[in-house]
mmCIF file as Biopython writes it, N, C-alpha, C and O atoms, coordinates in Angstrom:
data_model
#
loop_
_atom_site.group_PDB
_atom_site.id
_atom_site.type_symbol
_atom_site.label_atom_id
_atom_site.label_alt_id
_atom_site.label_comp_id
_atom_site.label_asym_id
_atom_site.label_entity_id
_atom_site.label_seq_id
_atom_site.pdbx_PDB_ins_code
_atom_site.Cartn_x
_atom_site.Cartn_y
_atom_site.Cartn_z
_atom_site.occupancy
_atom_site.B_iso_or_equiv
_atom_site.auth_seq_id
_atom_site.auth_asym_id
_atom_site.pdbx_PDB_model_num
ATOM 1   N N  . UNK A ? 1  ? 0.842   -1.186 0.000   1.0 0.0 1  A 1 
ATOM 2   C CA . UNK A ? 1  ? 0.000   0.000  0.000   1.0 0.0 1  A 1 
ATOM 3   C C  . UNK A ? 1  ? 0.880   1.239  0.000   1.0 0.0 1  A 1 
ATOM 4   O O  . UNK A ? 1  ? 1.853   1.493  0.710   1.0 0.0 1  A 1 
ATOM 5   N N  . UNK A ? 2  ? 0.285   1.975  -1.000  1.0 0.0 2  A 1 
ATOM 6   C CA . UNK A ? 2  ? 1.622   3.678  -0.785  1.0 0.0 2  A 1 
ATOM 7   C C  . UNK A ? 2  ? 0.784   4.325  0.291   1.0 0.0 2  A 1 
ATOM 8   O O  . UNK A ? 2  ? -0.380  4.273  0.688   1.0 0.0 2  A 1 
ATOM 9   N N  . UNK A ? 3  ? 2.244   5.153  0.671   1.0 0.0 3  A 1 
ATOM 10  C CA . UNK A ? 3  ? 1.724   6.427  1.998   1.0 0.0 3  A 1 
ATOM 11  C C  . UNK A ? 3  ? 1.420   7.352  0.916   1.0 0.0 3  A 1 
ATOM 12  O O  . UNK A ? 3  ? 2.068   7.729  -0.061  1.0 0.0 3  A 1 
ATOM 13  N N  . UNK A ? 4  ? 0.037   7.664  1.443   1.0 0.0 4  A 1 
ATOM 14  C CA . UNK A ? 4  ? -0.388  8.921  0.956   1.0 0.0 4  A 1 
ATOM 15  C C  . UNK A ? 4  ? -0.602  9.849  1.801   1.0 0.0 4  A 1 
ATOM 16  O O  . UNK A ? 4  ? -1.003  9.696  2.955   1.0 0.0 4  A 1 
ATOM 17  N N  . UNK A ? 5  ? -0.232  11.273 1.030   1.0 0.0 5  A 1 
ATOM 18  C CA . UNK A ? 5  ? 0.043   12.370 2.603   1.0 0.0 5  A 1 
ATOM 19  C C  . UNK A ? 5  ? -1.651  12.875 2.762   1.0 0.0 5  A 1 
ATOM 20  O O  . UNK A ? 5  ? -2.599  12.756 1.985   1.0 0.0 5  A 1 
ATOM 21  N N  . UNK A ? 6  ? -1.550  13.412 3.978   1.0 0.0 6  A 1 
ATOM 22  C CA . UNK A ? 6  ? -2.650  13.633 4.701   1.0 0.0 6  A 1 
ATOM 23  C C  . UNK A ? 6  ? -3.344  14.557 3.695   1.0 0.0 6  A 1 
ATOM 24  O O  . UNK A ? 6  ? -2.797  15.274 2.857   1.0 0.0 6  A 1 
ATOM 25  N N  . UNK A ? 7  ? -4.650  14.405 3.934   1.0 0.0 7  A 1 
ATOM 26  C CA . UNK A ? 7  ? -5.426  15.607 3.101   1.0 0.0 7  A 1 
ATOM 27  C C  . UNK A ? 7  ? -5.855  16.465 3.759   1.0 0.0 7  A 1 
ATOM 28  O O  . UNK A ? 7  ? -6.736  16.345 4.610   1.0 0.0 7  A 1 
ATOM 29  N N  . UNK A ? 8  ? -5.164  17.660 3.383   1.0 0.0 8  A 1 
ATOM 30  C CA . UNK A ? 8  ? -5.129  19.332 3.886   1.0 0.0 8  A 1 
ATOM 31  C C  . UNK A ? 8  ? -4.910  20.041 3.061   1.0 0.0 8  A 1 
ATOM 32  O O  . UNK A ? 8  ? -4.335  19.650 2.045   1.0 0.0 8  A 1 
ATOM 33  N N  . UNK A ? 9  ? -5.386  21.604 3.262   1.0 0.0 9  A 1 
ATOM 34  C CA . UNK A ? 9  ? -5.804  22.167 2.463   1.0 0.0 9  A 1 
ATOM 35  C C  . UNK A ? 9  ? -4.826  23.119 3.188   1.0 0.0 9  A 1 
ATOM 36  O O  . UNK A ? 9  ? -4.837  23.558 4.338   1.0 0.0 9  A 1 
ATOM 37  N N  . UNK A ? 10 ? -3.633  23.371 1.738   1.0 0.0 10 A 1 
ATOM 38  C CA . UNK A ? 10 ? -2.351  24.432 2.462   1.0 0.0 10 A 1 
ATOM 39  C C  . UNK A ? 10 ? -2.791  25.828 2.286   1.0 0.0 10 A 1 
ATOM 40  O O  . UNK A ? 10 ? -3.800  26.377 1.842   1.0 0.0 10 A 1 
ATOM 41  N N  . UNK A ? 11 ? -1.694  26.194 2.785   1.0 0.0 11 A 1 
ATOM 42  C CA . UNK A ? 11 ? -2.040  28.347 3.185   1.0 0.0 11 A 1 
ATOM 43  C C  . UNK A ? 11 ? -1.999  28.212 1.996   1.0 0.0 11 A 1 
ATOM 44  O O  . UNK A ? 11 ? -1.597  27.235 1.365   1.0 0.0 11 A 1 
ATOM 45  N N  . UNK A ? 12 ? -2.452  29.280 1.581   1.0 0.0 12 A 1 
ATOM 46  C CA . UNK A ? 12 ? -2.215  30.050 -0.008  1.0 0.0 12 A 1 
ATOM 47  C C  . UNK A ? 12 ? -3.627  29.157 -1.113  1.0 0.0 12 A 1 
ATOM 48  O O  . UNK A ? 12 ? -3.810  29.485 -2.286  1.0 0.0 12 A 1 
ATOM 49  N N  . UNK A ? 13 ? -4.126  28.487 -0.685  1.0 0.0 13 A 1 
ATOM 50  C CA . UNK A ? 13 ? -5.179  27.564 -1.304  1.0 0.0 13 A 1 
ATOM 51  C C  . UNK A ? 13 ? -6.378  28.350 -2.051  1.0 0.0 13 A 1 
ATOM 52  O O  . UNK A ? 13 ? -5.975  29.499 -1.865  1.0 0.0 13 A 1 
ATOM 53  N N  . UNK A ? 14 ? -7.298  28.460 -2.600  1.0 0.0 14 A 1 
ATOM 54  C CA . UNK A ? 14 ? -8.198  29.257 -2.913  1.0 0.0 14 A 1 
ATOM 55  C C  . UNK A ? 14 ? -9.554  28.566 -3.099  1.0 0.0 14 A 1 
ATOM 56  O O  . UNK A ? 14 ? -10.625 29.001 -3.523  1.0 0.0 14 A 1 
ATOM 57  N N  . UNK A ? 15 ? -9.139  27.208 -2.597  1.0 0.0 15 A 1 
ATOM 58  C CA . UNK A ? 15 ? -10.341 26.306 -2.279  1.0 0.0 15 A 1 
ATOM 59  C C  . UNK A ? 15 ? -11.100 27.144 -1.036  1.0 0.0 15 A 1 
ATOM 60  O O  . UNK A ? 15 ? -10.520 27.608 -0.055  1.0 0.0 15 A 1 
ATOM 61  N N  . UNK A ? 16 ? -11.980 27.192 -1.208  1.0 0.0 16 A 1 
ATOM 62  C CA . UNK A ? 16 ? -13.528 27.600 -0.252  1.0 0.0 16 A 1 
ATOM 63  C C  . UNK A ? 16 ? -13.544 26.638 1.145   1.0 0.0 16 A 1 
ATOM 64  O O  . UNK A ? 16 ? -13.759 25.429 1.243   1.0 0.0 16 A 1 
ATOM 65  N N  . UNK A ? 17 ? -13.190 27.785 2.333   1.0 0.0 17 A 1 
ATOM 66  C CA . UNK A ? 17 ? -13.628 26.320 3.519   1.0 0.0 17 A 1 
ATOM 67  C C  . UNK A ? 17 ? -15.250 26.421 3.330   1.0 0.0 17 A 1 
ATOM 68  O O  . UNK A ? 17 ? -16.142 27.229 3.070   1.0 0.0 17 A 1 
ATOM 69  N N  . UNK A ? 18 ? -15.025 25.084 3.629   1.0 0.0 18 A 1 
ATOM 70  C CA . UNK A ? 18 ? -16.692 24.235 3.484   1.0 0.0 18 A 1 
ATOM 71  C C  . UNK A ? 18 ? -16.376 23.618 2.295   1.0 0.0 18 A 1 
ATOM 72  O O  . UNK A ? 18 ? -17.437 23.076 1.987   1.0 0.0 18 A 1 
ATOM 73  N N  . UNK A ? 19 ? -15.617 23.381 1.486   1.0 0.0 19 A 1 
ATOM 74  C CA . UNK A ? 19 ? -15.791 22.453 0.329   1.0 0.0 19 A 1 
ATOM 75  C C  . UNK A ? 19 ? -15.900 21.124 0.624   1.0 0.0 19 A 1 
ATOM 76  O O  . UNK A ? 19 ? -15.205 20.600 1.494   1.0 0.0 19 A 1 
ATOM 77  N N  . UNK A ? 20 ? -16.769 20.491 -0.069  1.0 0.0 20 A 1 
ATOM 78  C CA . UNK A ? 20 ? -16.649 19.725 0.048   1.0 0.0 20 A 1 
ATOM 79  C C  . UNK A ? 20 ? -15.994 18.325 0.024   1.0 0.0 20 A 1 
ATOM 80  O O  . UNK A ? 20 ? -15.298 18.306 -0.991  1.0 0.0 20 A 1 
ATOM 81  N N  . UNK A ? 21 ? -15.931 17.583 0.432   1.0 0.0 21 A 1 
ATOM 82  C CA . UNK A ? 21 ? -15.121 16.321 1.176   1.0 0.0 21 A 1 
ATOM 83  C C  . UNK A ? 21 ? -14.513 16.027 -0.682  1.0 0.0 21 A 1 
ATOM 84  O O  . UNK A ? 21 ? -13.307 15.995 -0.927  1.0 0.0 21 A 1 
ATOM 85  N N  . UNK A ? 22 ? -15.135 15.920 -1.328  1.0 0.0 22 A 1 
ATOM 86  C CA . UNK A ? 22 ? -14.949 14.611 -2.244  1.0 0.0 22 A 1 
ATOM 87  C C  . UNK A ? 22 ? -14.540 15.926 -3.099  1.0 0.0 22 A 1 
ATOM 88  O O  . UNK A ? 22 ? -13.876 15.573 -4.074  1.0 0.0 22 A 1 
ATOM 89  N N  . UNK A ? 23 ? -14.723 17.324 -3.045  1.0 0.0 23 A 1 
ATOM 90  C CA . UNK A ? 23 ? -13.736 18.203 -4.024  1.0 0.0 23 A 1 
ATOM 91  C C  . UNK A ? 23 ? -12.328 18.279 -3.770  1.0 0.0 23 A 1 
ATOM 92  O O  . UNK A ? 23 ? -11.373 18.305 -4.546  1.0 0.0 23 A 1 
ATOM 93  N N  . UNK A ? 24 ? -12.394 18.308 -2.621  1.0 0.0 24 A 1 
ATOM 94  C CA . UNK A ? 24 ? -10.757 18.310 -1.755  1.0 0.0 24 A 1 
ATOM 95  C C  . UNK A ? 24 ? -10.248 16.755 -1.948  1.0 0.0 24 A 1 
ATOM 96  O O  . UNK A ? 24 ? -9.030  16.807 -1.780  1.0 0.0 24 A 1 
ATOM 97  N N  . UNK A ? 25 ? -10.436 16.091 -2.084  1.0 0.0 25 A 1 
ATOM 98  C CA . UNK A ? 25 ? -10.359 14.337 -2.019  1.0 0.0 25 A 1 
ATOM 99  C C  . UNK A ? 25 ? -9.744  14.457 -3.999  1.0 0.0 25 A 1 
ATOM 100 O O  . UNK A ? 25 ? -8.657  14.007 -4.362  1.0 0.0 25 A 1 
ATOM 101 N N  . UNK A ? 26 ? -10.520 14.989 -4.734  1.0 0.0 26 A 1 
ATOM 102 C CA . UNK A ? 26 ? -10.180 15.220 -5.644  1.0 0.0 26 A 1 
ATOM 103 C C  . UNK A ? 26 ? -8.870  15.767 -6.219  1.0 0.0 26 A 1 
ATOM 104 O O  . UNK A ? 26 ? -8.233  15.255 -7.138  1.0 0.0 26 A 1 
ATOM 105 N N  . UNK A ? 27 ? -8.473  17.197 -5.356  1.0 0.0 27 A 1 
ATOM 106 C CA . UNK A ? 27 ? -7.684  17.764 -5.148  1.0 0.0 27 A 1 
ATOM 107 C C  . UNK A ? 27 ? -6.680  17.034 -4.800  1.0 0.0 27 A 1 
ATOM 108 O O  . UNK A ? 27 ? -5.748  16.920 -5.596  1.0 0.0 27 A 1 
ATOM 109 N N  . UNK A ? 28 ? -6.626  16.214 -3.231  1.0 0.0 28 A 1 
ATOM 110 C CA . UNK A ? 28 ? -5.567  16.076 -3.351  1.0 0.0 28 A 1 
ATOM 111 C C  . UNK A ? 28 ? -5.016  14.607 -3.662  1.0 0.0 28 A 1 
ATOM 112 O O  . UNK A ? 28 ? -4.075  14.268 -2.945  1.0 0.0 28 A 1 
ATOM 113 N N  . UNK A ? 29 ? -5.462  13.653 -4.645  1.0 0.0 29 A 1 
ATOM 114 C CA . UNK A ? 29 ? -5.282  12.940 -5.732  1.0 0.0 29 A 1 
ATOM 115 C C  . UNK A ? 29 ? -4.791  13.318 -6.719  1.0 0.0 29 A 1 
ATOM 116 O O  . UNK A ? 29 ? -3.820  12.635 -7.045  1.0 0.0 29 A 1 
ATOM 117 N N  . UNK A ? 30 ? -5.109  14.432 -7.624  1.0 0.0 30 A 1 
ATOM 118 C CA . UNK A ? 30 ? -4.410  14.997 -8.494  1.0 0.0 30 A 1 
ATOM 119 C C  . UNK A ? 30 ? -3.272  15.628 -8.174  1.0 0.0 30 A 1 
ATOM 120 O O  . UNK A ? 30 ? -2.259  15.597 -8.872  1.0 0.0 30 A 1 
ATOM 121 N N  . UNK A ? 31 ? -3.382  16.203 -7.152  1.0 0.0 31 A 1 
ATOM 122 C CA . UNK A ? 31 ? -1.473  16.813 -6.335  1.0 0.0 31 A 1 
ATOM 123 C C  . UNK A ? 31 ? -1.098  15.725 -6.215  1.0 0.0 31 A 1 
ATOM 124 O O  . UNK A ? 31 ? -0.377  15.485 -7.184  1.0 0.0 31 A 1 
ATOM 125 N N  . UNK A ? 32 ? -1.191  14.541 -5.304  1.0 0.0 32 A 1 
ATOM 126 C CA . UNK A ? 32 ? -0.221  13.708 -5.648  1.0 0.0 32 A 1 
ATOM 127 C C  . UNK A ? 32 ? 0.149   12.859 -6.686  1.0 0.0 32 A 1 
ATOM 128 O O  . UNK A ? 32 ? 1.066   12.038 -6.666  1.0 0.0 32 A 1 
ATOM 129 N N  . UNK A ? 33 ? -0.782  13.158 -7.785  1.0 0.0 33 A 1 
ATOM 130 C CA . UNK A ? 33 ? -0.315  12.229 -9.090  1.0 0.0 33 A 1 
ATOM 131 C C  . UNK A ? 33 ? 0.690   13.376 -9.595  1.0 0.0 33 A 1 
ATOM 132 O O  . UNK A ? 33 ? 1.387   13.078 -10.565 1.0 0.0 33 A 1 
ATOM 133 N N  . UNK A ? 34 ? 0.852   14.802 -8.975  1.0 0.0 34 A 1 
ATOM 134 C CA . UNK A ? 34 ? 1.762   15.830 -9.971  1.0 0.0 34 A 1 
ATOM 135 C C  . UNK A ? 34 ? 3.179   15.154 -9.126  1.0 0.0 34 A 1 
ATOM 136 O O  . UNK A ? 34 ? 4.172   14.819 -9.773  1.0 0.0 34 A 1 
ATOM 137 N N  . UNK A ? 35 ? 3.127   15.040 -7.915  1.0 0.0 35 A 1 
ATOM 138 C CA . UNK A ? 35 ? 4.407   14.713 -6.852  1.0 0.0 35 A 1 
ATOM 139 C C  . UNK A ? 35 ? 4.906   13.573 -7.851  1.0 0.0 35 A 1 
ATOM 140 O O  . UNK A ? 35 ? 5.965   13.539 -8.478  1.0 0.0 35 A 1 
ATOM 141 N N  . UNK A ? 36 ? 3.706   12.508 -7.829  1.0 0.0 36 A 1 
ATOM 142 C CA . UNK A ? 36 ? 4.849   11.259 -8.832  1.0 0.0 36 A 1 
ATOM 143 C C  . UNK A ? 36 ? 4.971   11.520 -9.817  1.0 0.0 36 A 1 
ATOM 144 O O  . UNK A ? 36 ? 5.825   10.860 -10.409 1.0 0.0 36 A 1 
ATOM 145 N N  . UNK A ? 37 ? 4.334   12.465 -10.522 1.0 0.0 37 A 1 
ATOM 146 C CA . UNK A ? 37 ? 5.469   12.530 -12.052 1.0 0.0 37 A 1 
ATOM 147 C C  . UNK A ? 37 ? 6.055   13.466 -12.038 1.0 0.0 37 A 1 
ATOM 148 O O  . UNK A ? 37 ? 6.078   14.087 -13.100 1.0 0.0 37 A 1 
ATOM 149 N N  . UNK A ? 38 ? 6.949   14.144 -10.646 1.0 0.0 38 A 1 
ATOM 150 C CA . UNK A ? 38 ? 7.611   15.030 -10.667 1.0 0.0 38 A 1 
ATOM 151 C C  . UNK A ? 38 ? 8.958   13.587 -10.267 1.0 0.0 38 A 1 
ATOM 152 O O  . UNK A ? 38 ? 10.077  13.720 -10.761 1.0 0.0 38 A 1 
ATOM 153 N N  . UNK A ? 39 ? 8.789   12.897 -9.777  1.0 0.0 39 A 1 
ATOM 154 C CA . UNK A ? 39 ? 9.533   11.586 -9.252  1.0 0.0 39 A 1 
ATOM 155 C C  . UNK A ? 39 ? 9.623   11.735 -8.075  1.0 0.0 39 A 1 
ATOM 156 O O  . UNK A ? 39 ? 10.633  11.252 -7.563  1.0 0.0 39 A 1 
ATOM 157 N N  . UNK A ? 40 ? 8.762   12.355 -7.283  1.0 0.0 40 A 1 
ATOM 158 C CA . UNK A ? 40 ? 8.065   12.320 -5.607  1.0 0.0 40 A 1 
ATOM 159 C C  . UNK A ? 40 ? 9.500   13.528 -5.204  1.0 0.0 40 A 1 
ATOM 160 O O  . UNK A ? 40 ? 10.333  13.410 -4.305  1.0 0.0 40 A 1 
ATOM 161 N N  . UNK A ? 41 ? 9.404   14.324 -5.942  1.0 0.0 41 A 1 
ATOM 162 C CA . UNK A ? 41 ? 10.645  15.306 -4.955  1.0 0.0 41 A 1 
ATOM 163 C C  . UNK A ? 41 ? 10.183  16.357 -4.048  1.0 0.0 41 A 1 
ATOM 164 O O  . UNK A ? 41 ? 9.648   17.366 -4.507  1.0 0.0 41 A 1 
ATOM 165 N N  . UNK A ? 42 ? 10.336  16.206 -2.904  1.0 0.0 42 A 1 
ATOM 166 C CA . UNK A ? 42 ? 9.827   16.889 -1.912  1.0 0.0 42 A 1 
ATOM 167 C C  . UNK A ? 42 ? 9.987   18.495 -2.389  1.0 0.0 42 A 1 
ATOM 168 O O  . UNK A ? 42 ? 10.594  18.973 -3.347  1.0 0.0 42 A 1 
ATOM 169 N N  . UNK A ? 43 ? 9.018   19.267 -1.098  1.0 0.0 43 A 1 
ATOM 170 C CA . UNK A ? 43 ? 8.985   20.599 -1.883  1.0 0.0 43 A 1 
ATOM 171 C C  . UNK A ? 43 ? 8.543   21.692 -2.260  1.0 0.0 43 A 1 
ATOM 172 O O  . UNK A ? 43 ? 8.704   22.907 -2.142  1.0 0.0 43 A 1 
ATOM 173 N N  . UNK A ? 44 ? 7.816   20.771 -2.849  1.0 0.0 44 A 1 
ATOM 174 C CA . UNK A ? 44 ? 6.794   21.265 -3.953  1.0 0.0 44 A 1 
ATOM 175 C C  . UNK A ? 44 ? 5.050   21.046 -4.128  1.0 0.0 44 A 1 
ATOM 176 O O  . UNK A ? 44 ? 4.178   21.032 -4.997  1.0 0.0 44 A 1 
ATOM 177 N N  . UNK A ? 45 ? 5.310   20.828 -2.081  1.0 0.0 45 A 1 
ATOM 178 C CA . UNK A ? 45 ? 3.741   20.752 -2.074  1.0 0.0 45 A 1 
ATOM 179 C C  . UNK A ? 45 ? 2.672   21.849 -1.860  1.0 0.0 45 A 1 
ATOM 180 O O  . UNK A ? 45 ? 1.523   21.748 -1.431  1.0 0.0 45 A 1 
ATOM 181 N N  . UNK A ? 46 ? 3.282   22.789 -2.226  1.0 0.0 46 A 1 
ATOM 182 C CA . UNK A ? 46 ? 1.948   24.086 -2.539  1.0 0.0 46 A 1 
ATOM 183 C C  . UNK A ? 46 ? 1.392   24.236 -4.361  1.0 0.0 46 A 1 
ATOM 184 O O  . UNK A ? 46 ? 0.274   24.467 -4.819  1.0 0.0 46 A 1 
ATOM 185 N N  . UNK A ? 47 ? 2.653   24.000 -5.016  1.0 0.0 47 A 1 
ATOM 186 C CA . UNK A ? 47 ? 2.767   24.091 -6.041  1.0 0.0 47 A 1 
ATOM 187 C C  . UNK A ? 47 ? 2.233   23.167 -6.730  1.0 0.0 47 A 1 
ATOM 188 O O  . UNK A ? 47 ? 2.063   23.191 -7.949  1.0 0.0 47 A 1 
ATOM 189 N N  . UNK A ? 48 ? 1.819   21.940 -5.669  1.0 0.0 48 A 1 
ATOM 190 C CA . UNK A ? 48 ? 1.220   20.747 -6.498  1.0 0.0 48 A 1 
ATOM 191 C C  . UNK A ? 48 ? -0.145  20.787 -6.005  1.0 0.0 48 A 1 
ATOM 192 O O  . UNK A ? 48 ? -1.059  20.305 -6.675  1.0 0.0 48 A 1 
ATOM 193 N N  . UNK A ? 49 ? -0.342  21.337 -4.862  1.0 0.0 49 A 1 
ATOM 194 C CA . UNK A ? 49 ? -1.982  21.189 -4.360  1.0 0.0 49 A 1 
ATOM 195 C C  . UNK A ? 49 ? -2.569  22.493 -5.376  1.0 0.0 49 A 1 
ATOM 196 O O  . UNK A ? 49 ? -3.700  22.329 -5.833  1.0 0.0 49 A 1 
ATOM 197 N N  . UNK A ? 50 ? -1.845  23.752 -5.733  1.0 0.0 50 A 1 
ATOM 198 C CA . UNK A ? 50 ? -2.757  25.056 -6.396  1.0 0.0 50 A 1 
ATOM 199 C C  . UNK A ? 50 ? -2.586  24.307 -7.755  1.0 0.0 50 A 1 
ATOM 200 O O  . UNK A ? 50 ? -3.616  24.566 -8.376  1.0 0.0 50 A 1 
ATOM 201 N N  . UNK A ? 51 ? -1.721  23.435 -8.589  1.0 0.0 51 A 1 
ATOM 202 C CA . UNK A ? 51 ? -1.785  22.836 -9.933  1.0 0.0 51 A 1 
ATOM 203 C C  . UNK A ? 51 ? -2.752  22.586 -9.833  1.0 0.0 51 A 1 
ATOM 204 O O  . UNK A ? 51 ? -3.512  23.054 -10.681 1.0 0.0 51 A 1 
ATOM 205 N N  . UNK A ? 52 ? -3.370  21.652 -8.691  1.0 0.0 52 A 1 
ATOM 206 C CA . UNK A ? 52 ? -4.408  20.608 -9.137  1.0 0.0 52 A 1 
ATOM 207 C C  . UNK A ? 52 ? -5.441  20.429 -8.515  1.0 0.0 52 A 1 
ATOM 208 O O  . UNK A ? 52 ? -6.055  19.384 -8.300  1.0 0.0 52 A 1 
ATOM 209 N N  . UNK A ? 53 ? -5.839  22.432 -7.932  1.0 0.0 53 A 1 
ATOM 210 C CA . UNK A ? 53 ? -6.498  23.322 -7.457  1.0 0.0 53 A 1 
ATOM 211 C C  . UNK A ? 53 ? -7.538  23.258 -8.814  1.0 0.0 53 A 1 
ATOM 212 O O  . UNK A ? 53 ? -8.638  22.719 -8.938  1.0 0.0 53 A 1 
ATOM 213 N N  . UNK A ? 54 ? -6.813  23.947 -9.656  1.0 0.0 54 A 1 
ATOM 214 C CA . UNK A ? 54 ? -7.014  25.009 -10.721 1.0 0.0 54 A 1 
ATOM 215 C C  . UNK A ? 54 ? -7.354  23.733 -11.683 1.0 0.0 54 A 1 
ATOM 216 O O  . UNK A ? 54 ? -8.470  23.866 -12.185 1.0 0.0 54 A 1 
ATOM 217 N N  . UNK A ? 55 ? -6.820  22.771 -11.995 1.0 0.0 55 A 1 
ATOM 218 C CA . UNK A ? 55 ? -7.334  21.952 -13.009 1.0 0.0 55 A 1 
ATOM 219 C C  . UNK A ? 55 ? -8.771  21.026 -12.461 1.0 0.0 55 A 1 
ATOM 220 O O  . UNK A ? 55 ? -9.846  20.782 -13.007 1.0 0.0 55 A 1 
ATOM 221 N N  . UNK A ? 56 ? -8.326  20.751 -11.437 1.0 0.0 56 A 1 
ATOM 222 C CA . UNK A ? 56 ? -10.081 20.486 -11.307 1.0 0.0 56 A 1 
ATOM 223 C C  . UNK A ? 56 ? -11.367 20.887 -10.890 1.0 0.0 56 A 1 
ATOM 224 O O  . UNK A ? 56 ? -12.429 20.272 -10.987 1.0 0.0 56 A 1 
ATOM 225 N N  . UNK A ? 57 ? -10.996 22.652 -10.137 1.0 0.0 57 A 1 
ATOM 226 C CA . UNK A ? 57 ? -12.217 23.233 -10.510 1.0 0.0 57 A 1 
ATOM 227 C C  . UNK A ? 57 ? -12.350 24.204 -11.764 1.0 0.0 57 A 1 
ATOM 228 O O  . UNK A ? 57 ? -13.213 25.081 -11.817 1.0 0.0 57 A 1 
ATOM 229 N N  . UNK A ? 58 ? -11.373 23.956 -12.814 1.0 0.0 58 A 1 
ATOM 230 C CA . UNK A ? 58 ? -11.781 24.217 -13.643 1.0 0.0 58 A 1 
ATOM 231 C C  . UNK A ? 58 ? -12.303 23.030 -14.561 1.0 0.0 58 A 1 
ATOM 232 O O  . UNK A ? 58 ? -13.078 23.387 -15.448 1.0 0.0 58 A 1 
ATOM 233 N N  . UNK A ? 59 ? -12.055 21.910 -14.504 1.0 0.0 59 A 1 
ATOM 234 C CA . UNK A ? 59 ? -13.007 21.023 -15.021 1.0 0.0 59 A 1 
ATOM 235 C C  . UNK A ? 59 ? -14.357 20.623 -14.861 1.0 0.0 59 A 1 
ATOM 236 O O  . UNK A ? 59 ? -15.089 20.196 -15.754 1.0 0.0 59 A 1 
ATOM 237 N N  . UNK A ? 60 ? -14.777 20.868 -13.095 1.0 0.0 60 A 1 
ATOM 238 C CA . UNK A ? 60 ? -15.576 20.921 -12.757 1.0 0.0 60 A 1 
ATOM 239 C C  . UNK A ? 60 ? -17.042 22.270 -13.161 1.0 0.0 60 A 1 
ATOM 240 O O  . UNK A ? 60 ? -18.257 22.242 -13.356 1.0 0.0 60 A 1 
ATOM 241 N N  . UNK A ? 61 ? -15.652 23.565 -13.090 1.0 0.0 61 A 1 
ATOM 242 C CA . UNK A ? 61 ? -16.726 24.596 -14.147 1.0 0.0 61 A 1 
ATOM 243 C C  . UNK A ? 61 ? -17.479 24.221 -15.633 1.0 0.0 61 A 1 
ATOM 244 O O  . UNK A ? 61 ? -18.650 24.425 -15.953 1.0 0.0 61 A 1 
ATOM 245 N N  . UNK A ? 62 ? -16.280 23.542 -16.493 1.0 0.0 62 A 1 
ATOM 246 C CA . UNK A ? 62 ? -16.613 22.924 -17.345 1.0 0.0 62 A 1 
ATOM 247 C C  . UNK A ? 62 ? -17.948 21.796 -17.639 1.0 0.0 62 A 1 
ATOM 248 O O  . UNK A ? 62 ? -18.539 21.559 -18.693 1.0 0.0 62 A 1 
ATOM 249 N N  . UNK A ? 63 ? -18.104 21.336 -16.525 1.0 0.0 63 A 1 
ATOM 250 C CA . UNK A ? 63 ? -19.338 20.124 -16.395 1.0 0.0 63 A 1 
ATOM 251 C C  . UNK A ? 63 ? -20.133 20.770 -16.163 1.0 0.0 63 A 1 
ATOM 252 O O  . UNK A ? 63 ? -21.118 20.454 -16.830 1.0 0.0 63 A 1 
ATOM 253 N N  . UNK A ? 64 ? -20.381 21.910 -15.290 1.0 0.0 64 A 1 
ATOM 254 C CA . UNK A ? 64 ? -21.022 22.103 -14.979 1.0 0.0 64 A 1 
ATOM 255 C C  . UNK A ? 64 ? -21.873 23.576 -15.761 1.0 0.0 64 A 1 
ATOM 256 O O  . UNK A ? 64 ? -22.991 24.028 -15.514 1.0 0.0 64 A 1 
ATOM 257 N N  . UNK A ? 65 ? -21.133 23.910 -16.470 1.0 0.0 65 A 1 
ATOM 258 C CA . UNK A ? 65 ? -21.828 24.856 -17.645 1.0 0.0 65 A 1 
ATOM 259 C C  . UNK A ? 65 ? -21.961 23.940 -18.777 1.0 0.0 65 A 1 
ATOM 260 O O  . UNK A ? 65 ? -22.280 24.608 -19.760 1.0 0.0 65 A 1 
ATOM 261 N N  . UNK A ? 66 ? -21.861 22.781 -19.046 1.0 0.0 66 A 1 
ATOM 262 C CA . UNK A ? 66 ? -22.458 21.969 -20.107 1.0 0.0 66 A 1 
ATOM 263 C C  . UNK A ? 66 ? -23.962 21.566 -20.001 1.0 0.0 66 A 1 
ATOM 264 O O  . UNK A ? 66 ? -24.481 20.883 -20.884 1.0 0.0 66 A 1 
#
């Protein structure tokens, strides 16, 4: 089983408190898929939670104006 790091929502975030469980759950699945194809180099975990901030509520805008 991999360690996966805790799910929190870092300073600088622009996620909404109160979001919900499974947007943030989202979030931070996609940050850590950026960590492994960065080859897990420590760091760079603001930079990977606002990446994958921004790509999935902007996908989510996307669904949701369709």
């Amino acid at each position: 089983m991999k360690n996966r790091p805790v799910s929190r929502t870092p300073a600088g975030s622009t996620t909404q408190p109160g979001s919900t469980p499974e947007l943030l759950e989202q979030i931070r699945v996609r940050a850590y898929g950026l960590f492994e194809q960065r080859g897990r180099t420590e760091g760079h975990e603001l930079e990977d939670w606002l990446r994958a901030e921004a790509e999935v509520l902007q996908q989510k805008a996307k669904t949701t104006a369709a």
